[in-house]
C-alpha positions in Angstrom: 117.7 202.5 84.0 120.4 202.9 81.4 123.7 201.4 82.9 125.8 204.4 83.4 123.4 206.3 85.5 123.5 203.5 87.9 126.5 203.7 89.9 127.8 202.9 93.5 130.1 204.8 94.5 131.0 202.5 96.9 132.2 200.0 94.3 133.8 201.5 91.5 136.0 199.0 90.3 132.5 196.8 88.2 130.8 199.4 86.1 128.2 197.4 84.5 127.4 193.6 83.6 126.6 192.5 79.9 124.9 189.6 78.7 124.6 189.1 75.0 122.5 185.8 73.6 123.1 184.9 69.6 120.0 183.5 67.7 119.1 182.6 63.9 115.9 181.7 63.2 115.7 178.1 61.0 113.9 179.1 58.3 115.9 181.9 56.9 119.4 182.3 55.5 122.3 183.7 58.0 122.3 187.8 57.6 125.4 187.9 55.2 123.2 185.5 52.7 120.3 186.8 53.3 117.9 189.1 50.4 116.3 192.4 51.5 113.4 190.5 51.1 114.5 187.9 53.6 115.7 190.3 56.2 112.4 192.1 56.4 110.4 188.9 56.6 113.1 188.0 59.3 112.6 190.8 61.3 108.6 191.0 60.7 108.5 187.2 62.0 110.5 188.7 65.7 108.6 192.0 65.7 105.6 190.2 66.2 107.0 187.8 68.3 108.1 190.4 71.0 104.5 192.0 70.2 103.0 189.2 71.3 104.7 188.8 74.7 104.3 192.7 75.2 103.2 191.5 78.9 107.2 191.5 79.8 107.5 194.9 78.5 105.6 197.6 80.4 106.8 200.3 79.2 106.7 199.3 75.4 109.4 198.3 72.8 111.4 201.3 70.1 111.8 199.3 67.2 114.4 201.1 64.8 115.2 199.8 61.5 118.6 201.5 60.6 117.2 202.9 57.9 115.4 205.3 59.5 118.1 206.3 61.8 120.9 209.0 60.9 124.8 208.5 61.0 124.7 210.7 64.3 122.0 209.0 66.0 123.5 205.8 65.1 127.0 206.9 66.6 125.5 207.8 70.0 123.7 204.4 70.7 126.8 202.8 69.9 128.5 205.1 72.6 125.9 203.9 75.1 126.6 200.4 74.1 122.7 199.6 73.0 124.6 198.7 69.3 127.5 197.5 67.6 130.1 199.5 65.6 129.0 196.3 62.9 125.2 197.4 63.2 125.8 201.1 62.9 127.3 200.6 59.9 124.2 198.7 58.6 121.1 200.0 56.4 119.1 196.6 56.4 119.5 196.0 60.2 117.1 197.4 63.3 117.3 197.5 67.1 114.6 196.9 69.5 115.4 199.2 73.0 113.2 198.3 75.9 113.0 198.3 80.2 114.4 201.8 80.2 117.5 200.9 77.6 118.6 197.7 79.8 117.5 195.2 76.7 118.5 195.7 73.3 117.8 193.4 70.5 120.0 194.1 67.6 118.7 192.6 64.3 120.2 191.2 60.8 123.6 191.9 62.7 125.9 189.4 62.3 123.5 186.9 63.2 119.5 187.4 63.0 119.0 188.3 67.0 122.0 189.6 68.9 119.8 189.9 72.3 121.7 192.2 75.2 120.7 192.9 78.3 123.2 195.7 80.0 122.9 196.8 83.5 125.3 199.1 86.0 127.3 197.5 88.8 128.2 193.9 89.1 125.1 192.5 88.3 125.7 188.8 86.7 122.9 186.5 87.7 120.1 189.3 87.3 121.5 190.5 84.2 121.2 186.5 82.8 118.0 185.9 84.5 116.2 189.0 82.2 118.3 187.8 78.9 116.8 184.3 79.5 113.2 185.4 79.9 113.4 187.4 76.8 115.4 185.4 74.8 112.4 181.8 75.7 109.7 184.4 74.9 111.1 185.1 71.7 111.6 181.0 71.3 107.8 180.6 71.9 107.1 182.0 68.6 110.4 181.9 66.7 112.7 178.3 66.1 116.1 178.7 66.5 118.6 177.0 64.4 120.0 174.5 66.9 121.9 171.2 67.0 122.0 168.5 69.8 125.4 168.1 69.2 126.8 172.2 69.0 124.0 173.6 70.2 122.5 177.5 68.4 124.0 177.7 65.4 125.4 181.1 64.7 127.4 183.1 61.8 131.0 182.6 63.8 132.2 179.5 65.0 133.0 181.2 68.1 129.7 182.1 69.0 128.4 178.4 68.2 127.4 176.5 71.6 125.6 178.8 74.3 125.6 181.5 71.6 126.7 183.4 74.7 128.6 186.0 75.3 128.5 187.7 79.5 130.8 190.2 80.4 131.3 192.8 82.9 132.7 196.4 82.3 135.9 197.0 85.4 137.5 200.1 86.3 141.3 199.0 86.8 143.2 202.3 87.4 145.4 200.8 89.9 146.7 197.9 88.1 146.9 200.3 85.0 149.0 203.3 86.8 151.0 200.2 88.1 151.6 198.4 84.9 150.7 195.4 86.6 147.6 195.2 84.0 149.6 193.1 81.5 149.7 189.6 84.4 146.1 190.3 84.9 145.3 190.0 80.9 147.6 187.3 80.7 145.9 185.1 83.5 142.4 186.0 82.3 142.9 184.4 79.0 145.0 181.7 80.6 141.6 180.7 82.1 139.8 181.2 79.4 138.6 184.6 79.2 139.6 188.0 77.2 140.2 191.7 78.2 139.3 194.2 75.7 138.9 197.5 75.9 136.0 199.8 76.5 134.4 199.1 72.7 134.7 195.7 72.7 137.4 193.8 70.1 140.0 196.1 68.5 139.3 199.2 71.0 141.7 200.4 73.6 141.1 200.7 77.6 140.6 204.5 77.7 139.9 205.4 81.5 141.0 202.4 82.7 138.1 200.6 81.7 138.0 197.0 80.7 135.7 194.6 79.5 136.5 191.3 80.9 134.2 188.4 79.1 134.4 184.8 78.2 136.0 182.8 75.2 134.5 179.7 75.1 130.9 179.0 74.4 130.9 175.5 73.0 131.3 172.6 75.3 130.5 175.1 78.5 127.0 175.3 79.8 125.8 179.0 80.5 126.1 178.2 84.0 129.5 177.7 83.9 130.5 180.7 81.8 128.6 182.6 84.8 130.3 180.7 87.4 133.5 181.7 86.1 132.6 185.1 85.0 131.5 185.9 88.4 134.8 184.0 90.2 137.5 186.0 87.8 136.3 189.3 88.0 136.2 188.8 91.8 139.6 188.1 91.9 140.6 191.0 89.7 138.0 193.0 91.4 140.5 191.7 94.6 143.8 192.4 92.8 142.6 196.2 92.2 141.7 196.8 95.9 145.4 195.6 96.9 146.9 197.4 94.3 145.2 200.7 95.5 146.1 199.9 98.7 149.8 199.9 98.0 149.7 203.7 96.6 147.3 205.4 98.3 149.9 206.7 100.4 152.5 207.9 97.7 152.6 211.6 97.5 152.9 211.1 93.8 149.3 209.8 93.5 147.8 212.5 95.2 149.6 214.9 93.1 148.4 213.6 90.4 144.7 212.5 91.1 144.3 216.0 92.8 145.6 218.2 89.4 143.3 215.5 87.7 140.5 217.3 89.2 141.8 220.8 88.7 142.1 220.2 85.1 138.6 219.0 84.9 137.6 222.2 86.6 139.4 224.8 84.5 140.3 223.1 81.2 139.5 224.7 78.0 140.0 222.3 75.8 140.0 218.5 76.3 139.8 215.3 73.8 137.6 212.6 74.9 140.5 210.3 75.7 141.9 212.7 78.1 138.4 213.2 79.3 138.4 209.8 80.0 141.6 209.2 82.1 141.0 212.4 84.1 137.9 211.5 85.7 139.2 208.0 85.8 141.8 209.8 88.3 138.7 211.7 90.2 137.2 207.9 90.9 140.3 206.5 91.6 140.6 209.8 94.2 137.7 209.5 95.3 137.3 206.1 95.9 140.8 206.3 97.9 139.7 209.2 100.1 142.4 211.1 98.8 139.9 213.7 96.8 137.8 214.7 99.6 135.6 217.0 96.9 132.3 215.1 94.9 131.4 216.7 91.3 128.1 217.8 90.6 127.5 214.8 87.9 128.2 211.0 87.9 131.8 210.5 86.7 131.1 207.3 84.1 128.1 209.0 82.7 130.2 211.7 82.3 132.5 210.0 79.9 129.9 208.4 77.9 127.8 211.9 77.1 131.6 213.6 76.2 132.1 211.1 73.9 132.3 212.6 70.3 129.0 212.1 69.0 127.3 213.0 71.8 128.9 216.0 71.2 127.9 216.5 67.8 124.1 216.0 69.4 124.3 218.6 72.0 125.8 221.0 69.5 122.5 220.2 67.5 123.8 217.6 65.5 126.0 220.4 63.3 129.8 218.8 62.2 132.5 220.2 64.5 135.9 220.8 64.2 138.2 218.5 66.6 139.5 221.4 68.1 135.4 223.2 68.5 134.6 219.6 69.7 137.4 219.6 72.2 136.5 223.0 73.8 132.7 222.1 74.0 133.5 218.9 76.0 135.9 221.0 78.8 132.8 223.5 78.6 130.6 220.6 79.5 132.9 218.9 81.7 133.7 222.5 83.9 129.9 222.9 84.4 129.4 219.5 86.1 132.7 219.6 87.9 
């Protein structure tokens, strides 16, 4: 099931757990030096790799080569998160969606296989476990460029080591409204990990959301990026629960999580980043006890289909002015609140 329709609403605070693998294949070029020719021998060479372990995917593979997939629909899998902004924005390249949009497999991004497994709540270990048995099924047909000294070799330096990269997805309203946010950030990369916002690098924490992942991936085993993954966003996960705590009982709050939900109710026109922080305020009500009043729809799948091109889709893929766009996402908003 696609991350944001699985939600507890009895833990807010993790949205969803990433874990994204980075693989090249020895025998070809890295993408930016690759020909056309090489990319679509690359991706040939893993298409039929994951068709011969089609026993680990029940429910089949949608293989995409970008080519073949319009501007629009493009925009709205990078809203869900099954693609990069880098991949949208690339002809040559192709995704492979499978187990009910969990795995995605984005080729000839940045490096040949940029393998992702996505999943809601705070689900680390399980998340890695699936990456893992993807990513050695892919191995048993495909070599990896690998050395015993750095281990996968990969297009950034950064990457170079685990070729890891796990994350998890936290709701931080709390520690937002409080301004406290900026210590958290700070301590995070103190220990070796980064905040972002909710796109990744370079995109702001609309909603309160924050993607909290590790730095590091040479000279760390994945084990230990887990470990620590898992440890830090406990404590942050911790930090949030105090700090909601401390105002639940400020009339202030209330006021303002309560006409949260009345704008979402009666709003004519809204932009998706005051979408966003509204029914950030509704979770943060709810999950305080102060909104005593449940939606019809799932709050955080709410801000993903309000997003701008999902927009666009629903109005049948026709362009939209900012201000049509902004009254068709209070019209959608109204109807499940």
């Amino acid at each position: 099931m696609i991350w944001y329709k699985k939600q507890n609403e009895n833990d807010d605070i993790i949205v969803s757990t990433r874990i994204r693998l980075a693989r090249n294949l020895t025998e070809f070029p890295f993408p930016r030096k690759m020909s056309r020719q090489d990319m679509a021998e690359a991706k040939k060479k893993i298409y039929g790799a994951l068709d011969d372990e089609s026993g680990l995917f029940p429910n089949g593979l949608k293989k995409l080569d970008m080519s073949d997939v319009d501007k629009l629909e493009r925009r709205v899998m990078m809203e869900k998160h099954l693609i990069s902004p880098e991949l949208a924005e690339k002809n040559d390249a192709a995704v492979v969606i499978g187990l009910d949009d969990e795995l995605s497999i984005m080729l000839m991004e940045e490096d040949h296989i940029r393998l992702q497994v996505i999943k809601g709540g705070f689900a680390v270990r399980e998340a890695y476990e699936l990456a893992g048995k993807v990513d050695d099924a892919i191995e048993r047909h495909c070599s990896y460029a690998f050395s015993e000294k750095f281990g996968y070799l990969t297009s950034c330096p950064t990457n170079t080591g685990t070729g890891m990269r796990a994350s998890v997805m936290m709701h931080l309203p709390a520690l937002t409204m409080t301004a406290s946010i900026d210590r958290i950030v700070a301590s995070a990369s103190e220990l070796g990990l980064t905040v972002r916002g909710l796109y990744g690098e370079g995109s702001k924490a609309y909603g309160s959301m924050y993607q909290l992942s590790n730095q590091v991936t040479l000279g760390c085993s994945e084990e230990e990026i887990i470990d620590k993954l898992i440890n830090i966003a406990g404590q942050i996960k911790k930090h949030e629960e105090e700090m909601r705590q401390a105002i639940k009982d400020k009339p202030e709050v209330a006021d303002r999580l309560w006409r949260s939900l009345g704008t979402l109710r009666y709003a004519r026109s809204l932009s998706s980043q005051e979408a966003k922080s509204l029914l950030s305020d509704y979770i943060l009500g709810r999950a305080l006890g102060i909104i005593d009043e449940q939606i019809k729809q799932n709050p955080v799948e709410l801000m993903v289909l309000t997003e701008p091109s999902h927009i666009r889709q629903i109005a049948s893929g026709g362009e939209l002015e900012p201000a049509e766009r902004d009254a068709r996402r209070a019209e959608l908003i109204r109807s499940a609140a």
